[in-house]
C-alpha positions as CSV (number, residue, x, y, z in Angstrom):
1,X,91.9,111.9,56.9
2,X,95.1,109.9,57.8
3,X,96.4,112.7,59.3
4,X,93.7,113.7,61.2
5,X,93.5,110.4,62.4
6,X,96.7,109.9,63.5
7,X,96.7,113.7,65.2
8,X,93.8,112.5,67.2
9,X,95.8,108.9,68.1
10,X,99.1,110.9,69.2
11,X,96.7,113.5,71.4
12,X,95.0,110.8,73.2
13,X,97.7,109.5,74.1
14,X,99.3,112.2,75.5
15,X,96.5,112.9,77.5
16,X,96.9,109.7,78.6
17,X,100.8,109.8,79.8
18,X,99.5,112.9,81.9
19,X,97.8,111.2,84.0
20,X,99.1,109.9,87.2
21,X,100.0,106.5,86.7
22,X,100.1,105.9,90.6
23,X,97.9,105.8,93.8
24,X,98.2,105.9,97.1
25,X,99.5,103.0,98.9
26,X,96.5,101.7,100.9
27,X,98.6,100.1,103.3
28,X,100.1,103.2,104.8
29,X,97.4,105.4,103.6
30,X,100.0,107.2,101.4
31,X,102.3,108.0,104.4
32,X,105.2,105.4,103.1
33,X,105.4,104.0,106.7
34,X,103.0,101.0,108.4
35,X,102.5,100.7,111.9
36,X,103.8,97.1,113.3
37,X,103.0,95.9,116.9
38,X,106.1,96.9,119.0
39,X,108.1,93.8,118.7
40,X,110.5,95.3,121.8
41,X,107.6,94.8,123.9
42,X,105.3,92.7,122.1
43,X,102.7,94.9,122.2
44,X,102.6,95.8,125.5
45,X,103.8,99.5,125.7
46,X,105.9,98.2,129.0
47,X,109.2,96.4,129.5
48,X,110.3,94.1,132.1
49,X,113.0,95.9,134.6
50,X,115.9,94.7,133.7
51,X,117.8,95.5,137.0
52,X,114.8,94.0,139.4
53,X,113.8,91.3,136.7
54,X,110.1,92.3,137.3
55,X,110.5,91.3,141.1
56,X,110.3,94.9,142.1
57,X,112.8,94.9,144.8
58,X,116.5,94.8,144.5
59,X,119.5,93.6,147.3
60,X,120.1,96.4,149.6
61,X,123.4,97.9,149.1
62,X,124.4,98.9,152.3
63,X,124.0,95.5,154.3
64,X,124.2,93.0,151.1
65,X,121.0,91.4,151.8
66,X,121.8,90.4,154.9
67,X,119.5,93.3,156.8
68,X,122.1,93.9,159.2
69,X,125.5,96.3,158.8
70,X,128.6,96.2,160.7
71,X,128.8,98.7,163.6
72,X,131.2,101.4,162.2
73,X,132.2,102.4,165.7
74,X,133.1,98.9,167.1
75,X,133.7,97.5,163.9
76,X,131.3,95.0,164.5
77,X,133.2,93.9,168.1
78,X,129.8,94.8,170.1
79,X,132.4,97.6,171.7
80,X,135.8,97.7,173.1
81,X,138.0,96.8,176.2
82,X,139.7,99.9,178.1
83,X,142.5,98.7,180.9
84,X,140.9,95.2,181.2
85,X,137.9,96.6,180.7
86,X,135.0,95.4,178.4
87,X,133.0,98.3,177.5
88,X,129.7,97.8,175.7
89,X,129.5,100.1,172.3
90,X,126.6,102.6,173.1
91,X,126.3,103.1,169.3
92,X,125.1,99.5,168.7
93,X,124.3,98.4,172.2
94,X,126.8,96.1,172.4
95,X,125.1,94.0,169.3
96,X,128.2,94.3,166.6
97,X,125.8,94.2,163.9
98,X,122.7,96.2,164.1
99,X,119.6,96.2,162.0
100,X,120.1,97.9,158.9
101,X,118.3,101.3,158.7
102,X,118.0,101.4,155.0
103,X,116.5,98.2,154.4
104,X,114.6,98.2,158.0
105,X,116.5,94.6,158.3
106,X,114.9,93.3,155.5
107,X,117.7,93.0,153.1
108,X,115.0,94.4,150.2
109,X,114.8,98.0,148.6
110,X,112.4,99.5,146.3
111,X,114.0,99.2,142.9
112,X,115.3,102.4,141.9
113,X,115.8,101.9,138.3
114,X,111.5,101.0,137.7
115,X,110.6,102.6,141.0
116,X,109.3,99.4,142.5
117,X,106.8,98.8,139.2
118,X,108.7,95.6,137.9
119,X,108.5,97.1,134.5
120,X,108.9,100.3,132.4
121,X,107.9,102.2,129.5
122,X,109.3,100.7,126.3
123,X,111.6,103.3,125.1
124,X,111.2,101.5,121.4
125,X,107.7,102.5,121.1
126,X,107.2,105.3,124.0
127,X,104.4,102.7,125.3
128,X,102.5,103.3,122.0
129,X,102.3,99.5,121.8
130,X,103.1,100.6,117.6
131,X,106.2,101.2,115.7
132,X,106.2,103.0,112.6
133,X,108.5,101.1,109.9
134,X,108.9,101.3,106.5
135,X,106.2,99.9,104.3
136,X,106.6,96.7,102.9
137,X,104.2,97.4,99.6
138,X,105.3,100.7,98.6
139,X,109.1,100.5,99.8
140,X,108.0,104.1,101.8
141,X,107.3,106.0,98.7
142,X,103.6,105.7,99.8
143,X,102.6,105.5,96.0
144,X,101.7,102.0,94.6
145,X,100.8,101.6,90.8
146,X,96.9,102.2,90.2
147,X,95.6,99.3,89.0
148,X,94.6,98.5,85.1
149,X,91.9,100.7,84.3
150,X,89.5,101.2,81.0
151,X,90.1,103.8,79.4
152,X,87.5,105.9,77.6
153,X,88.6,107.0,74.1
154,X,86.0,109.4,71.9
155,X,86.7,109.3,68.3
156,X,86.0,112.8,65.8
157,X,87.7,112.3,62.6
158,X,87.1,113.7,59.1
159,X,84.1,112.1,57.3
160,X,82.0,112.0,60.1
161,X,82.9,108.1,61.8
162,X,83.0,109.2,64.9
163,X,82.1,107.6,68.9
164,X,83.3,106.1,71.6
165,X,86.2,102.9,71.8
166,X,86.9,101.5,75.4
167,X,90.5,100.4,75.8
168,X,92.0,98.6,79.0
169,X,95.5,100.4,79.6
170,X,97.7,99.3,81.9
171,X,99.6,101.7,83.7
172,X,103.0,99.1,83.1
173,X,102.1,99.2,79.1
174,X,104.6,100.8,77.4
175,X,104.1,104.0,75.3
176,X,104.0,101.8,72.3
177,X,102.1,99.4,73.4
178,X,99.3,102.2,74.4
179,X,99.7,103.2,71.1
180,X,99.0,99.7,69.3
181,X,96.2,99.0,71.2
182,X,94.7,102.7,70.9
183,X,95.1,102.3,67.3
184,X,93.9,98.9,67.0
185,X,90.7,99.4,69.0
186,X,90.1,103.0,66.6
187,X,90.5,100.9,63.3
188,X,88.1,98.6,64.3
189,X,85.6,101.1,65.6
190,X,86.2,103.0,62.1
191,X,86.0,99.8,60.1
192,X,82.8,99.2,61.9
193,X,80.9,102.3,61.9
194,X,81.8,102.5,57.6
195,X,80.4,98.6,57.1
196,X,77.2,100.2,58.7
197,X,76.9,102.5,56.3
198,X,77.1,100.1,53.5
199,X,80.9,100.4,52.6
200,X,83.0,97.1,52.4
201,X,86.1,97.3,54.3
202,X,89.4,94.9,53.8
């Protein structure tokens, strides 16, 4: 009977080391990463232009702002003299510095880099608004340990004391401590079943 009873133990508790002793992490669903608001953009999916600062329009180039350019024919003179005589430029009508074409004298362009929007997508989070990162509970294995569970245990031994024990196994017990209380919880099912049938048990 000993035997039997121990064969029973040592199967049960196999059975028990088979099963999977983890979950899936319900924080990442099992994926091992967790989305966190982009904190590039706080959420926003867009970026502030960093060349415009969000105004939109940057200092034209070729007149620095000014919305005028130096006449490149006169050199800015308004034109030139020729034997003691003052010529007017025709290029520039005799102004020296005429109103810059670029700008249309304003001394603004369109940003180039955010193409006059004062922002851009967040090239952190592709405007997603998410990151993905590592998960925090599962350290990205996307398994967590299941949590204690009872565990059903059915008894057949020799000399017909037989049923059901219910033992609470934790999936960080070790083997031997699955083993004591697998054992423990048995004897006293046995002990208990035998006092019903009238014999005394020390």
């Amino acid at each position: 009977m000993k035997r039997s009873f121990l064969i029973c133990i040592m199967m049960t508790i196999a059975s028990l080391c088979a099963q999977a002793q983890t979950k899936d992490c319900d924080n990442c669903k099992g994926t091992g990463l967790e989305e966190r608001t982009c904190a590039f953009c706080n959420g926003e999916g867009y970026r502030e232009c960093d060349f415009c600062l969000g105004k939109k329009m940057v200092r034209c180039n070729d007149c620095g702002g000014t919305g005028q350019v130096s006449c490149a024919h006169c050199n800015g003179r308004g034109g030139t003299k020729v034997k003691d005589e003052w010529r007017e430029c025709q290029w520039c009508d005799g102004k020296g510095t005429p109103d810059c074409e670029k700008c249309k004298k304003t001394g603004q362009i369109a940003c180039w880099k955010c193409g006059a929007e004062g922002k851009y997508q967040c090239n952190q989070c592709n405007g997603s608004r998410v990151n993905k990162w590592q998960c925090t509970k599962c350290s990205g294995t996307g398994k967590v340990k299941a949590d204690a569970e009872a565990t059903i245990s059915k008894l057949k031994e020799i000399g017909g004391t037989s049923g059901t024990v219910k033992v609470d196994i934790n999936p960080n017990d070790s083997e031997e401590e699955k083993m004591r209380k697998l054992t423990k919880a048995r004897l006293a099912h046995r002990k208990k079943v035998l006092e019903s049938k009238g014999v005394t048990v020390k």
